[in-house]
N, C-alpha and C positions, 0 to 999 in steps of 0.2 A: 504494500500500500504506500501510496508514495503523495505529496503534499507538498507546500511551498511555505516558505517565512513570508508575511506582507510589511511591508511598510513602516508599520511600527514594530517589528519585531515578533511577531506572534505566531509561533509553528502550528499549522493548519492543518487538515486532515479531510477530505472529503468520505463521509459516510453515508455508505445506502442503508435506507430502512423504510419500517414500510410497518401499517395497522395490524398486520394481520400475515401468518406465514408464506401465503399465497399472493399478498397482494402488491399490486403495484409498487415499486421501491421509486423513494426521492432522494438523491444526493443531498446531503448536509454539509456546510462546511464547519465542523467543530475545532473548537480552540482547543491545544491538547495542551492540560493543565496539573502538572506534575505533582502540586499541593491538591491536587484534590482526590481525595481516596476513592471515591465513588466510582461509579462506571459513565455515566452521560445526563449532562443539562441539557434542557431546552428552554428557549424565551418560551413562555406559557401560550403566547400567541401562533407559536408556530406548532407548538401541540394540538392545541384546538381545529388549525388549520389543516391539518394531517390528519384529523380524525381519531386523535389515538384515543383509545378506551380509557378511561381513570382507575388507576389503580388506589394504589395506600395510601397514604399522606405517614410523611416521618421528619426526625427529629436530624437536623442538621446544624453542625458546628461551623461556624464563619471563621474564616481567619482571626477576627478580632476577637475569639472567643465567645461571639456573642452564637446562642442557641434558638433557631427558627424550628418554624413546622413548615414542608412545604408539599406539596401533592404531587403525584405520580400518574405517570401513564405508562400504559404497556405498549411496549415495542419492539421491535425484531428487525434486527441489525446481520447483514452479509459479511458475514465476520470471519478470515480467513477459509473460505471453501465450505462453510459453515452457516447455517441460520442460528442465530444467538436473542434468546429473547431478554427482556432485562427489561427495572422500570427506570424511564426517565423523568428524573425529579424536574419537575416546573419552576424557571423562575422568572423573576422581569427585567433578569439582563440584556444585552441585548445580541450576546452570542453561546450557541450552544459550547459545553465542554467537553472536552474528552477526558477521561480520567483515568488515574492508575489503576481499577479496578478491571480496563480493557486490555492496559497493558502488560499486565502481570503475563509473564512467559514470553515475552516478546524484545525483542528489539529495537530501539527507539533511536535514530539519527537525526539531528538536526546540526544543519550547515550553513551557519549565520552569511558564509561568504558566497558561497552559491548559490545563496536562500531555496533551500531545499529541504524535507524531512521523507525520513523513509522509516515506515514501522514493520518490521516480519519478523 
């Protein structure tokens, strides 16, 4: 899977995913976000607009220490040769995350000079 650094520095990630195992998958561009343990945000708008089901709602720590609740959707990510389901917590940033919980057993390259990232 391979990705570009933009502009302001931020290693990117295009992800398919999609409502439902069968359905139609949409490219995401998520921010691959090393402090974050999770597996994948979404701006909450962009959930709704995809359709995805509502999952849990759970307890999330901010970098600042400060503790939120925030809600979930279920969704299913083309994840190495693989369908991977998982919930994406909703929030009102304004870019989805990728997280270490995707990356665990992988490989992660980011090349500030050739602005490039390559995760396998």
């Amino acid at each position: 899977m391979t990705g570009q650094v933009d502009d302001q520095g931020r290693a990117l990630l295009a992800v398919p995913l999609a409502a439902s195992t069968g359905g139609p998958r949409v490219e995401i561009e998520a921010w691959v976000d090393t402090a974050f343990t999770g597996g994948l945000t979404l701006p909450r708008k962009v959930a709704a607009g995809l359709g995805l089901a509502p999952g849990v709602s759970a307890d999330a720590v901010l970098a600042d220490g400060q503790t939120i609740s925030l809600d979930s959707f279920v969704c299913y990510l083309d994840w190495f040769g693989g369908t991977y389901r998982t919930q994406a917590m909703a929030t009102e940033g304004a870019y989805p995350l990728l997280g270490t919980e995707l990356l665990s057993g992988r490989r992660l390259t980011i090349d500030y000079v050739a602005k490039t990232v390559e995760l396998v």
